[in-house]
N, C-alpha and C positions, 0 to 999 in steps of 0.2 A: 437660123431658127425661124421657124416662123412667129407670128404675133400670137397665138397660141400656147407653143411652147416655150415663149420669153415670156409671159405672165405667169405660167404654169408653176414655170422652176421658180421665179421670185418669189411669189407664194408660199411652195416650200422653203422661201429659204435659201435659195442658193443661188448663183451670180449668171445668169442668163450669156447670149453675146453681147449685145447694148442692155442699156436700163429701160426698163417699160415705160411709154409714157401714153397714157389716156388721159381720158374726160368725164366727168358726170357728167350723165345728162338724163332728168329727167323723163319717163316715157310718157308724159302728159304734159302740153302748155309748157308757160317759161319758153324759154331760150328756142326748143323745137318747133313751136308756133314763130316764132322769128325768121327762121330760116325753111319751114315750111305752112304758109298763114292759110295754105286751104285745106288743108289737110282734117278731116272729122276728129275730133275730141277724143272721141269714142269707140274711132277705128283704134282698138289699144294692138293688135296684129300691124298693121302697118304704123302705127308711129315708133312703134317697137323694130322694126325694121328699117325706118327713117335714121334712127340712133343709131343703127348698122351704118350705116349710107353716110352719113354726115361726118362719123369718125372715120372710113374709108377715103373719102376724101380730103382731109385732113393731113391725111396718114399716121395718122394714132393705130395702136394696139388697141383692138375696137373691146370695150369691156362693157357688153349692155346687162341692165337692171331689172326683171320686170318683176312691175306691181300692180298695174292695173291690168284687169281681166283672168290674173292669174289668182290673185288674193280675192275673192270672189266667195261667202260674202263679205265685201268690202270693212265689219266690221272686227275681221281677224285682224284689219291693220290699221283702219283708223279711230277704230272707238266703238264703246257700246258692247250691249251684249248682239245675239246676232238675232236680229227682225228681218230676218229677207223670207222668215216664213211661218208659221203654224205647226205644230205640230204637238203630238197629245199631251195633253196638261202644261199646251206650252201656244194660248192664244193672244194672236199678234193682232190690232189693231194701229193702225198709220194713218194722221193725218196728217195732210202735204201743204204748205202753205210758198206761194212763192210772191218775193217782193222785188221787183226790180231785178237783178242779177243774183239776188241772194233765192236760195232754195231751203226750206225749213221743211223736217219731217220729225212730227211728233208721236211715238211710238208708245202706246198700252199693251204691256204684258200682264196678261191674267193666268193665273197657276191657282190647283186645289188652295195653296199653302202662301198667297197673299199676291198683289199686286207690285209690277214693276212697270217705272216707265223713265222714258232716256229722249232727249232730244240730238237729231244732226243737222247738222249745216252746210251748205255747199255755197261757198261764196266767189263769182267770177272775177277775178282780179282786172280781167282784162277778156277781150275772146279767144276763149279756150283753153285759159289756166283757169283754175281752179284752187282752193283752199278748201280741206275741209276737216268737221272738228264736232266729237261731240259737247256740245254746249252745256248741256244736261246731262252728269253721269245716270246711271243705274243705282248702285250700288253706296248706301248712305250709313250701313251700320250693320251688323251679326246677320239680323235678320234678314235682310235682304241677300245675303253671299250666301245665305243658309239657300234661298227659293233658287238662284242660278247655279248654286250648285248642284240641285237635285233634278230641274227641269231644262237648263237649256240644251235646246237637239245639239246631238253629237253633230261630223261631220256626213253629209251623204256619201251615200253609197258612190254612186255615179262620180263624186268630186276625185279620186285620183288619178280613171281614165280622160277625164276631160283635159286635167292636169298634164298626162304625158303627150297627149296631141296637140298641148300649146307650145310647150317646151322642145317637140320633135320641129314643130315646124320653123322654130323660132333657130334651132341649132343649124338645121340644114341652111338658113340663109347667112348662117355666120360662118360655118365652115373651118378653114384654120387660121381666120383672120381675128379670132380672138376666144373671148369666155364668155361665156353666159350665165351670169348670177341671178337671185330671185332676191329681192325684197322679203324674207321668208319672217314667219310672224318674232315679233321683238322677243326682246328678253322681259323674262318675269315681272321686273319693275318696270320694264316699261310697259307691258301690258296691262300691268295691276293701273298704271295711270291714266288708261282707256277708261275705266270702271269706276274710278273712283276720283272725288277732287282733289287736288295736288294739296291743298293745302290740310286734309286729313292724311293722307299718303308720308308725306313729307315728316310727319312725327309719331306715325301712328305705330312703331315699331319701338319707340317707347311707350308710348301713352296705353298700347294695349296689344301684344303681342302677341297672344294668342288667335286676334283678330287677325292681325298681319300676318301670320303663318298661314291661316288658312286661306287669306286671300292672295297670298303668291302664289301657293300650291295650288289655287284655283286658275289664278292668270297663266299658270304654267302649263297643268294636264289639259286646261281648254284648246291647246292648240296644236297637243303634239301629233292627235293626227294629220292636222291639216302639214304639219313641218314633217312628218313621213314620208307624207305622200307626194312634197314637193322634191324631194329625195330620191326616190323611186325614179320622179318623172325623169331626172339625168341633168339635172341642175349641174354646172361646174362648182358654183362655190354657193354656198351662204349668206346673205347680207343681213345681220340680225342687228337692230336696234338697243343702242344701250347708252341714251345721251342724257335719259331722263334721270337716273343716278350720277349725276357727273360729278366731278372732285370737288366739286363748291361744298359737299357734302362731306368732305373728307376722307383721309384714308380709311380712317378707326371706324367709323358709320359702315362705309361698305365693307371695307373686309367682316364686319361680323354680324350685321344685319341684310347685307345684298349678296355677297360674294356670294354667299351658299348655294343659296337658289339662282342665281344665273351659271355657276360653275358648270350646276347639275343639269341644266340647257345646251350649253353651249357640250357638253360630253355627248347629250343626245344625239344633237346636231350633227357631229360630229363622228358618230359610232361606225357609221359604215366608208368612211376613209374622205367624203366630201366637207374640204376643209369649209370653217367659218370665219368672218368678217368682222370683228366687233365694233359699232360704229357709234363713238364719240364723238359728235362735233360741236362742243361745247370747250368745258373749261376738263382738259384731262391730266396735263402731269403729273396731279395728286397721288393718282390712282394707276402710272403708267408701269409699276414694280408689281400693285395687285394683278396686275393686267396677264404678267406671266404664272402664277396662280392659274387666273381662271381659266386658260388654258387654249384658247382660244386660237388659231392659226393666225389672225390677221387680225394688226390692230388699225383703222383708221380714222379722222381722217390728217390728226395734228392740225389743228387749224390754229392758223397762226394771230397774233394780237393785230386790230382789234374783235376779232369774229372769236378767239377762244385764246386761251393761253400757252399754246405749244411754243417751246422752242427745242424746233428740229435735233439740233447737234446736242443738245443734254439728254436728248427721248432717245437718241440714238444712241447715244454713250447708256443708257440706264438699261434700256432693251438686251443690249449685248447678243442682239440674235435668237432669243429666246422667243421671237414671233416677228413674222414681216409686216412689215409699214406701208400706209398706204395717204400719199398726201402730198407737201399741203399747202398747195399755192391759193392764195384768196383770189377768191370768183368774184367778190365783188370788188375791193377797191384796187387791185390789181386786172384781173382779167377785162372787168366788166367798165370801171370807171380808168385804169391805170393809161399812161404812153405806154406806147411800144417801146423805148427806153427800158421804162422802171417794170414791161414783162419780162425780157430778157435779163436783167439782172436778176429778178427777185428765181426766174427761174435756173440763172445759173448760180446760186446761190446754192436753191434745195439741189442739183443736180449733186455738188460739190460734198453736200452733207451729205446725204442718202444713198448715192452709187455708192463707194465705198463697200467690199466685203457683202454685199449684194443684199438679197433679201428686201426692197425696196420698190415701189411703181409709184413714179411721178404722176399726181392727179389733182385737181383741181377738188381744194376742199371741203367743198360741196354742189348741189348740180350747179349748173351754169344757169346764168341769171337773163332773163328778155334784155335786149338790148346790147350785149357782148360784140362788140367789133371783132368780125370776121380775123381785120389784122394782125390784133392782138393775139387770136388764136391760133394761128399760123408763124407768128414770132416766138409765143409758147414751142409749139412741135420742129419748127426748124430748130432753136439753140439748144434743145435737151436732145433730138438727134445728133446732133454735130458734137457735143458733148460727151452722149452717152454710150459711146462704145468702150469695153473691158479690153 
């Protein structure tokens, strides 16, 4: 098989020749600034490329992610409503403050039907990582979900061809050496958490329901053309966010105040046969029985204690094959901090769990972290090769 068709078939569900094993990796900063420190920030096409390259020589089953240059404007996926422009009954003013490595952009929306304004952040961890975050939601009560409902610009016209010629050129350098997933905009709750502060979000499905229904169903149709069009463009798979409802939350919580509306996402997603990702990387076992419910093709990333509460071989047993895994060796105190020793163990560990009856790709879970020893990651891919043949 090739590294294509052995991610392919695990995806669906079914036992490849060996078990998949890739990498996160960021397509910005982190880990790829490591291993390529001149490389532009900004070039999101060649870092995006770089993530080809780096798992290529690895020899991973190259699985890249894109989100920057593709998610454009940027606040389909990191927050805010969307100020990248003007448009009638929808005027944006920005001001820009920058302090040291930090970037502030303070954004006035004025509309017939009252005023909005949001603050973002872009913080340089280091050169050329990045952190960013809206600081300042939008959206503070009825009112306001009342004015971005009725006036924020749809998506442009022009946004789904630009979309297939990022996505065309990004396949052609990947070929059959692997898949090409998108970053594609989150799930419902976690998009409504863009918009609004977690600590009204968090209970507001009590406290006022009728609020909360119309602001998922707003964090939801906001984006479904942009998740069309990324569809269209010949995406492999899905990667949709859903860590901000996590099972700290409980089963009883999500099954009857989130499940609904992420269900009815993840079916969108999903409608024209390009399976989906659902990515937990948080505390999930709660919620790993909802999990097959929501219907989702892929569940990742099981992160193991202390980064989240999976344990592999109960999620496996609970799963039953009812959706493939995708996980979960820790990037930081293993990958990133661990001996090559306690990689090779901890990897043949999950190897042992996960292979099994298929459905499964061994990945690192979450991106890789600046500072990852080369050898560690090549002690990763050597013992889950030597391993992973059916």
């Amino acid at each position: 098989m090739t590294s294509r068709e052995r991610l392919l078939t695990a995806v669906r569900g079914g036992i490849p020749d060996q078990l998949p094993v890739t990498l996160f990796i960021q397509d910005q900063g982190h880990f790829l600034t490591q291993v390529y420190p001149d490389v532009d920030p900004w070039d999101y096409e060649q870092n995006q490329s770089n993530v080809i390259e780096i798992q290529k020589q690895l020899g991973l089953d190259v699985f890249v992610r894109m989100l920057f240059g593709l998610n454009d404007p940027l606040s389909i996926h990191m927050g805010g409503l969307n100020v990248s422009r003007s448009a009638e009954n929808w005027e944006v003013t920005t001001e820009f403050q920058i302090h040291d490595r930090s970037r502030i952009e303070r954004s006035t929306i004025r509309t017939p039907d009252g005023t909005l304004s949001q603050e973002m952040r872009y913080e340089e961890m280091r050169p050329g990582t990045f952190i960013y975050s809206c600081t300042r939601k939008p959206i503070k009560n009825p009112a306001d979900l009342d004015v971005a409902v009725k006036y924020e610009p749809s998506m442009p016209e022009s946004w789904p061809a630009e979309a297939k010629e990022k996505v065309a050129k990004l396949k052609a350098r990947l070929g059959d050496d692997g898949i090409l997933g998108s970053w594609s905009p989150h799930g419902p709750f976690n998009n409504a958490s863009l918009l609004i502060d977690l600590d009204i979000l968090y209970s507001l499905f009590l406290n006022d329901f009728t609020f909360y229904d119309k602001l998922m169903l707003f964090a939801m149709d906001r984006i479904l053309d942009y998740t069309r069009a990324i569809d269209e463009a010949g995406v492999d798979i899905h990667c949709v966010g859903g860590n901000v409802p996590g099972g700290f939350l409980g089963k009883q919580c999500y099954d009857k105040y989130i499940l609904p509306y992420e269900k009815r996402y993840i079916d969108f997603v999903q409608q024209n046969g390009t399976p989906a990702i659902y990515h937990n990387c948080g505390q999930i076992m709660a919620l790993v029985e909802s999990y097959k419910v929501l219907g989702s093709k892929v569940v990742e990333p099981f992160s193991p204690h202390p980064l989240g509460d999976a344990d592999l071989a109960a999620a496996k047993r609970m799963v039953a094959g009812k959706y493939a895994m995708i996980g979960n060796i820790d990037q930081v105190n293993v990958l990133q901090k661990g001996s090559v020793k306690l990689v090779r163990q901890k990897t043949e560990e999950a190897v042992q769990i996960g292979k099994p009856e298929g459905g499964f790709i061994l990945q690192s879970a979450d991106f890789l972290e600046y500072g990852t020893p080369l050898e560690n990651l090549q002690a990763y891919v050597d013992t889950a090769r030597q391993m992973g043949t059916y």
